[in-house]
C-alpha atoms as one frame of an Amber mdcrd trajectory, in Angstrom:
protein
 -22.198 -10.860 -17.771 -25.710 -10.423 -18.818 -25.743  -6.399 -19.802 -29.858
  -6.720 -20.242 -29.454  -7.898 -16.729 -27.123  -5.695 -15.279 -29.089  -2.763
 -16.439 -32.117  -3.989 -15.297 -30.528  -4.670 -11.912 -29.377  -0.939 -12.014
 -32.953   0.342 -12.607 -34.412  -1.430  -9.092 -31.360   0.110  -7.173 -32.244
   3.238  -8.611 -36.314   3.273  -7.600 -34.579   1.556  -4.163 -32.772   4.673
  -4.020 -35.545   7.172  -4.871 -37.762   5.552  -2.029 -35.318   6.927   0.367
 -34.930  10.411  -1.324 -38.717  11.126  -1.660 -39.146   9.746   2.068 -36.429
  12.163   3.228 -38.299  14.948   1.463 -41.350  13.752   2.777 -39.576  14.318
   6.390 -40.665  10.334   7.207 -37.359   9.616   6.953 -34.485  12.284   8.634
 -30.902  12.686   9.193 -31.526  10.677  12.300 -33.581   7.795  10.845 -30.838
   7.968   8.511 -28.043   7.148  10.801 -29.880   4.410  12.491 -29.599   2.611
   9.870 -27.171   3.295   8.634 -25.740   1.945  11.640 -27.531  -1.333  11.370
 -26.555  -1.878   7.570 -22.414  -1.312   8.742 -22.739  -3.857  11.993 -25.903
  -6.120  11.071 -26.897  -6.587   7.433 -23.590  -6.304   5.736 -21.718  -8.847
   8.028 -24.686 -10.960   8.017 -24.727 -11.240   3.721 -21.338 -12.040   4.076
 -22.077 -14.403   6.485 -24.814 -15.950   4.422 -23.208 -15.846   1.124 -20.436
 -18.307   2.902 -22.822 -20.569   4.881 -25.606 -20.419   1.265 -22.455 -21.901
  -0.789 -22.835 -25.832  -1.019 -19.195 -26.734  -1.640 -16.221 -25.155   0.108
 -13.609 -23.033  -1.446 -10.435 -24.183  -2.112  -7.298 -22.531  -1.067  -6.148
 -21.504  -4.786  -9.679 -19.606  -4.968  -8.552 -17.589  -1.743  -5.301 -16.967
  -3.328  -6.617 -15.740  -6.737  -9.497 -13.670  -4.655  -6.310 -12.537  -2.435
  -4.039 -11.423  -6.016  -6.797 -10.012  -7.327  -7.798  -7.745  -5.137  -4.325
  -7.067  -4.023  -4.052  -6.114  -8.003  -7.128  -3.729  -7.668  -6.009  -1.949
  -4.901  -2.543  -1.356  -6.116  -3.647   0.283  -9.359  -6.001   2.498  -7.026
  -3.282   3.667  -5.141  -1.076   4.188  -7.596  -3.901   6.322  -9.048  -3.816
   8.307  -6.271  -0.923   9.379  -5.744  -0.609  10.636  -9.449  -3.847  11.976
 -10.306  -3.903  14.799  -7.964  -0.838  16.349  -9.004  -1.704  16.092 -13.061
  -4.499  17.786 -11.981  -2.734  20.412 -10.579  -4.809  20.202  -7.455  -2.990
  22.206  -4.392  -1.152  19.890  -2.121  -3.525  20.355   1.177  -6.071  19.376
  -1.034  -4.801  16.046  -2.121  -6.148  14.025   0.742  -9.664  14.196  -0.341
  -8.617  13.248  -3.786  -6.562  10.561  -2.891  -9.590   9.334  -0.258 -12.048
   8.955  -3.072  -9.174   7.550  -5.771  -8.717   3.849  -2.884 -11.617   3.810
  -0.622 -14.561   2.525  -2.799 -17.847   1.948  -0.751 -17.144  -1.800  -0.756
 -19.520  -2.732   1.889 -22.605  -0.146   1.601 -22.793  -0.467  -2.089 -20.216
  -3.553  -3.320 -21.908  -5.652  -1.809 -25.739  -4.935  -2.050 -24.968  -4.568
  -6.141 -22.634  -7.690  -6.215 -25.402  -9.932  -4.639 -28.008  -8.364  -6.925
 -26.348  -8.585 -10.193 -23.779 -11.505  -9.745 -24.989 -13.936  -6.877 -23.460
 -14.686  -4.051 -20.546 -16.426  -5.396 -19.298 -13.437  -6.452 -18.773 -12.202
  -2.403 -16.299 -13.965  -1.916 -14.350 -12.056  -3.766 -16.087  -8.446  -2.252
 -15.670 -10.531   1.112 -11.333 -10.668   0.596 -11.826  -6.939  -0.982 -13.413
  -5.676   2.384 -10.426  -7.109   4.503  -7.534  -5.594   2.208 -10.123  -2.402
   2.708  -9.708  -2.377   6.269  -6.017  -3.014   6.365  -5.044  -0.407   3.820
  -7.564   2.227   5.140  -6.163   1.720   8.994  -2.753   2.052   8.054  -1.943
   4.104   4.647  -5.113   5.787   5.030  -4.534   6.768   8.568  -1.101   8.145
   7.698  -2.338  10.418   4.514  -5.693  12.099   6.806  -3.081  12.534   9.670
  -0.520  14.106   7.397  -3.198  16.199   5.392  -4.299  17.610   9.114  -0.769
  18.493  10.055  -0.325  20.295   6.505  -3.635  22.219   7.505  -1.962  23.491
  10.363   1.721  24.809   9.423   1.029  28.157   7.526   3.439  28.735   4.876
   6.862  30.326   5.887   6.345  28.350   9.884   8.029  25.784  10.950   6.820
  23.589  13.823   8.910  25.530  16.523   7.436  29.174  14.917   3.664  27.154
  15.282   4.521  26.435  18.901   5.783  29.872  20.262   2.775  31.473  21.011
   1.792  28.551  23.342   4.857  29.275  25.610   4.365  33.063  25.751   0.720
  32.402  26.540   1.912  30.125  29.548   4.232  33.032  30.675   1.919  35.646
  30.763  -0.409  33.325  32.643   2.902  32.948  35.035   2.919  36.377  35.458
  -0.143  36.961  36.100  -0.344  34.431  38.826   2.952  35.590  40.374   1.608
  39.055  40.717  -1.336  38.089  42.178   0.529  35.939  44.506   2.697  38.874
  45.515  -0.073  41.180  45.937  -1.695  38.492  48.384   1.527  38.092  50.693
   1.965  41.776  50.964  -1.903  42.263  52.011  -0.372  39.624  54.600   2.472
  41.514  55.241   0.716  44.800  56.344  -2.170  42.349  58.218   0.871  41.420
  60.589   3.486  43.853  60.510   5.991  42.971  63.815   4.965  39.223  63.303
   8.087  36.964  63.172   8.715  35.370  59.746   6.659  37.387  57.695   9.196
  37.780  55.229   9.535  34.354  54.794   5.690  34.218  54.605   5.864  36.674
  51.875   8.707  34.797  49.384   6.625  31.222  50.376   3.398  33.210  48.949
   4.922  34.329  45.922   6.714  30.910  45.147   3.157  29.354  45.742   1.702
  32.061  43.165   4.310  31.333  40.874   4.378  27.559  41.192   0.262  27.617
  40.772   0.535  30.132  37.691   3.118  27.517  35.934   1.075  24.755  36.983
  -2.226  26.502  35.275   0.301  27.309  32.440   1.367  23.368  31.657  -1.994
  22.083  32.202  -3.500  24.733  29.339  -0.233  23.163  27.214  -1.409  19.502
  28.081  -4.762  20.304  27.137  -4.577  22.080  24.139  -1.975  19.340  22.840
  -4.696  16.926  23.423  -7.901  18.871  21.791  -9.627  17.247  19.217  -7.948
  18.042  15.903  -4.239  18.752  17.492  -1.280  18.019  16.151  -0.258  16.000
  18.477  -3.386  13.819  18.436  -2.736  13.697  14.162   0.295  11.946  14.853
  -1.191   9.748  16.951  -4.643   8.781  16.392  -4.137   5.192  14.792  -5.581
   2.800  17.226  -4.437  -1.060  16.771  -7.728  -2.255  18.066  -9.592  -0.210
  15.381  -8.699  -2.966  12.884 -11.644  -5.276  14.885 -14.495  -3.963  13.702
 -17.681  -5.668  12.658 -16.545  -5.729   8.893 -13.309  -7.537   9.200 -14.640
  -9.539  11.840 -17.185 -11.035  10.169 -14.919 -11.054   6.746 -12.728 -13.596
   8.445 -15.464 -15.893  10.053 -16.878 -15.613   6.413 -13.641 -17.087   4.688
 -13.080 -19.843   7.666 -16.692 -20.712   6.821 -15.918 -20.833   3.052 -12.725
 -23.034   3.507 -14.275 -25.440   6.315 -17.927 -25.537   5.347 -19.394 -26.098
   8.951 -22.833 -26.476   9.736 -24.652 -24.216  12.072 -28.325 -24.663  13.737
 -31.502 -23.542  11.372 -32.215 -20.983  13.951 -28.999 -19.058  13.171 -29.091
 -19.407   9.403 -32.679 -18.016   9.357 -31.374 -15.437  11.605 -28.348 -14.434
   9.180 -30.518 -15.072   6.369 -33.246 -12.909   6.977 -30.926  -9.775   8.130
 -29.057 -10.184   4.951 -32.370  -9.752   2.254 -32.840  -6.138   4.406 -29.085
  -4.919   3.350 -29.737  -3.855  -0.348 -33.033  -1.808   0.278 -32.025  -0.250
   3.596 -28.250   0.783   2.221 -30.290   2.159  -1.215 -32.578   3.925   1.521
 -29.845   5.507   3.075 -28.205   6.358   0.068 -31.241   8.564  -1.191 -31.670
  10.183   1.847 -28.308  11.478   1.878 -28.633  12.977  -1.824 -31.886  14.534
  -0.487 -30.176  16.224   2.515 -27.062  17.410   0.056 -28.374  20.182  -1.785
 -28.083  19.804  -5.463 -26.203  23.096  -6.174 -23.736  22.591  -3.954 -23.210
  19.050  -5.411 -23.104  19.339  -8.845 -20.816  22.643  -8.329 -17.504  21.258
  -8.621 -16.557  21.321 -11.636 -12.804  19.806 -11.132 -14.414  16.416  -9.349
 -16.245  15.659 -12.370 -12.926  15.388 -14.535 -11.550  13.142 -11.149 -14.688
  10.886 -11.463 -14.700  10.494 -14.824 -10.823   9.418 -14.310 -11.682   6.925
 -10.876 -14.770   5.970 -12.072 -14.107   4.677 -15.605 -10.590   4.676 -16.622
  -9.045   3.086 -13.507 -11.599   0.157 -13.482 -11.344  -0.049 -17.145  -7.391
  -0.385 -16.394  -7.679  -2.924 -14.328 -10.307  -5.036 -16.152  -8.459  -4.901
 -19.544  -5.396  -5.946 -17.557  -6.952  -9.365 -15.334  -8.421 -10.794 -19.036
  -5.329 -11.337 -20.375  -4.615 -13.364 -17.064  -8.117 -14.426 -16.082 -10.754
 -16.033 -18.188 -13.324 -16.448 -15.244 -16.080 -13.946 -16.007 -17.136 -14.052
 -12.616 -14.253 -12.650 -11.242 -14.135 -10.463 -14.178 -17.261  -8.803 -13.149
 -16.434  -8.742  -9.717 -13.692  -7.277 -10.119 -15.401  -4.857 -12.415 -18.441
  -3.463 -10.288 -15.789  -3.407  -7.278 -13.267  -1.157  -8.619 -15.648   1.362
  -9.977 -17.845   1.766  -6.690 -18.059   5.329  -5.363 -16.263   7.014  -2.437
 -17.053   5.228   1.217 -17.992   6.955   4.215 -15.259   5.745   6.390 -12.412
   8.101   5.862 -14.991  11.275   5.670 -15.586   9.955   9.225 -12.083   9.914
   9.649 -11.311  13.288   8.308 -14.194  14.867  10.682 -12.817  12.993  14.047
  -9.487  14.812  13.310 -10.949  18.279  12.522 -10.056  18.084   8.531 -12.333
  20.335   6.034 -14.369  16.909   4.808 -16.948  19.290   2.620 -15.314  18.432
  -0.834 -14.632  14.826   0.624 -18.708  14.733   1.193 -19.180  16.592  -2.119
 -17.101  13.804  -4.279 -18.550  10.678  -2.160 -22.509  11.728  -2.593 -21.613
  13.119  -6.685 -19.852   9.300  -7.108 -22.229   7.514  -5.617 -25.166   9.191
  -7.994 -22.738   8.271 -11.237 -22.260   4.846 -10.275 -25.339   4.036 -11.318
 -24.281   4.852 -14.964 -20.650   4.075 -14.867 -20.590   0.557 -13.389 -22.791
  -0.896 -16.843 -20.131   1.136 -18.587 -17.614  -0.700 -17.177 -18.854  -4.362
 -17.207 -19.711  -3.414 -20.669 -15.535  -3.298 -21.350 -15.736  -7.394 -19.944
């Protein structure tokens, strides 16, 4: 890889990315603008420059490149986890903390920023590879990361010294007094009855039916608070269950699969559509760089560049790991395309997805939001450090 290149590559993302930050501080460009497009770089652009990447290509891709874009990814992602899960404890970070650490440590923002700087600085033969990355993404993040967020939540809940029957009790007594309640006010009701018709027949009966109704109401009331608050956004019960099958068809793994059939089969499609896919592509790496400066203008710098313990976890998942894994692949790989791939891909910043995530459930996602807009600043920095280790 070119360094003079790279770093000159680098330089345009960063005046891309200082368009959007002086147009957000201009107010021409706001939150909203922001997630508009935001929105139309996740479901249009970045499926279409995989798309085009694929259909661009003039021979097809044999099965053993699949495989060795398959291993090596696979190989990326296992030295992230396993990053992960050790790097917050040397750290000493608390244990409800973790998730955001662990978050940031396998969920690199492969599609917003992989694949924007992978076009730019390595061509589009290099997405195949990002194109293979962005479907192990999607499976990993949809299962193991779906399991960590929904265990960090239910951690967030049980205080210390509670079990999950002592976090439960109140619900029940809540329920009961709501029982009582009702039942008193059902008795009060049949005994207004009562004095409304004193010699008529069956008024005692009249009397036990209306307090049996006022109980029966008061426990209905009670079990439909239960089965709501169970349900609220951010329950425990909706922690344990929030992983959705169908979630794993989304526009990025989607269009990740069309892309590889259209790698391995090479078939031809009408001009009309490749102009189409064409055209939305060349607006991904300007309107992602956009959107990236806008969001470090809405951030706040203080707040930021305030944690001081995510700048020793950066410095760790930002240049170590991906130094790791590239000084590991050349002894087995001599390709320096997949080299650099492989490079820029493992030290991207933290990705937006599981801060989504983390806010659907209710998590805290402010140190999560902290590390993902602090990493994506540094990337421009650390990625020529690391392809500078190829």
């Amino acid at each position: 890889m070119n360094m003079l290149t790279l770093i000159f590559e680098m330089v345009v993302i960063f005046i891309l990315v200082m368009v959007g930050y002086i147009a957000c501080r201009k107010e021409v460009f706001d939150e909203h603008a922001q997630k508009s497009c935001s929105w139309i770089v996740v479901n249009v652009c970045n499926p279409c420059m995989m798309l085009n990447a694929a259909i661009s290509l003039d021979h097809r891709m044999s099965m053993a490149t699949l495989i060795e874009a398959i291993l090596v990814s696979g190989f990326m992602f296992a030295v992230l986890i396993l990053g992960a899960f050790l790097i917050p404890p040397l750290m000493r970070i608390p244990d409800k903390e973790r998730y955001t650490f662990k978050m940031l440590s396998i969920f690199g923002n492969i599609g917003f920023i992989g694949l924007p700087v992978c076009s730019a600085v390595l061509g589009n033969e290099s997405l195949i590879y990002v194109t293979v990355g962005c479907l192990l993404y999607n499976l990993i993040f949809y299962t193991l990361g779906i399991y960590v967020l929904s265990k960090a939540k239910n951690e967030s809940e049980a205080e210390p010294g509670q079990d999950d029957g002592e976090l439960q009790s109140p619900r029940p007594a809540v329920a009961m007094s709501e029982i009582k309640t009702d039942s008193t006010q059902g008795a009060e009701l049949s005994a207004a009855s009562d004095r409304k018709a004193e010699s008529a027949p069956g008024a005692e009966f009249g009397a036990a039916s209306d307090r049996k109704t006022g109980s029966a109401q008061g426990a209905e009331i009670g079990a439909s608070s239960d089965r709501k608050a169970a349900n609220a956004p951010g329950s425990r019960a909706e922690a344990k269950s929030n992983f959705n099958i169908r979630e794993l068809f989304n526009m990025g793994t989607i269009s990740s699969v069309i892309a590889v059939f259209i790698y391995l089969y090479d078939p031809q499609f009408p001009m009309i559509i490749n102009d189409v896919v064409e055209y939305s592509a060349n607006a991904t790496v300007f309107l992602s760089m956009a959107v990236l400066g806008g969001a470090l203008a809405l951030s706040g710098f203080r707040a930021l560049f305030g944690n001081k313990r995510m700048y020793l976890f950066l410095l760790i998942r930002m240049l170590v790991l991906p130094v790791v894994i590239v000084t590991v692949l050349r002894v087995f790989i001599t390709d320096p395309l997949v080299l650099g791939t492989l490079a820029v891909m493992s030290s991207l910043p933290g990705g937006n997805l599981p801060l989504m995530r983390a806010k659907e459930i209710g998590l805290n996602g402010e140190e999560l939001s902290q590390g993902i807009l602090l990493s994506t600043a540094a990337c421009i920095f650390t990625i020529p450090v690391v392809c500078a280790f190829l």
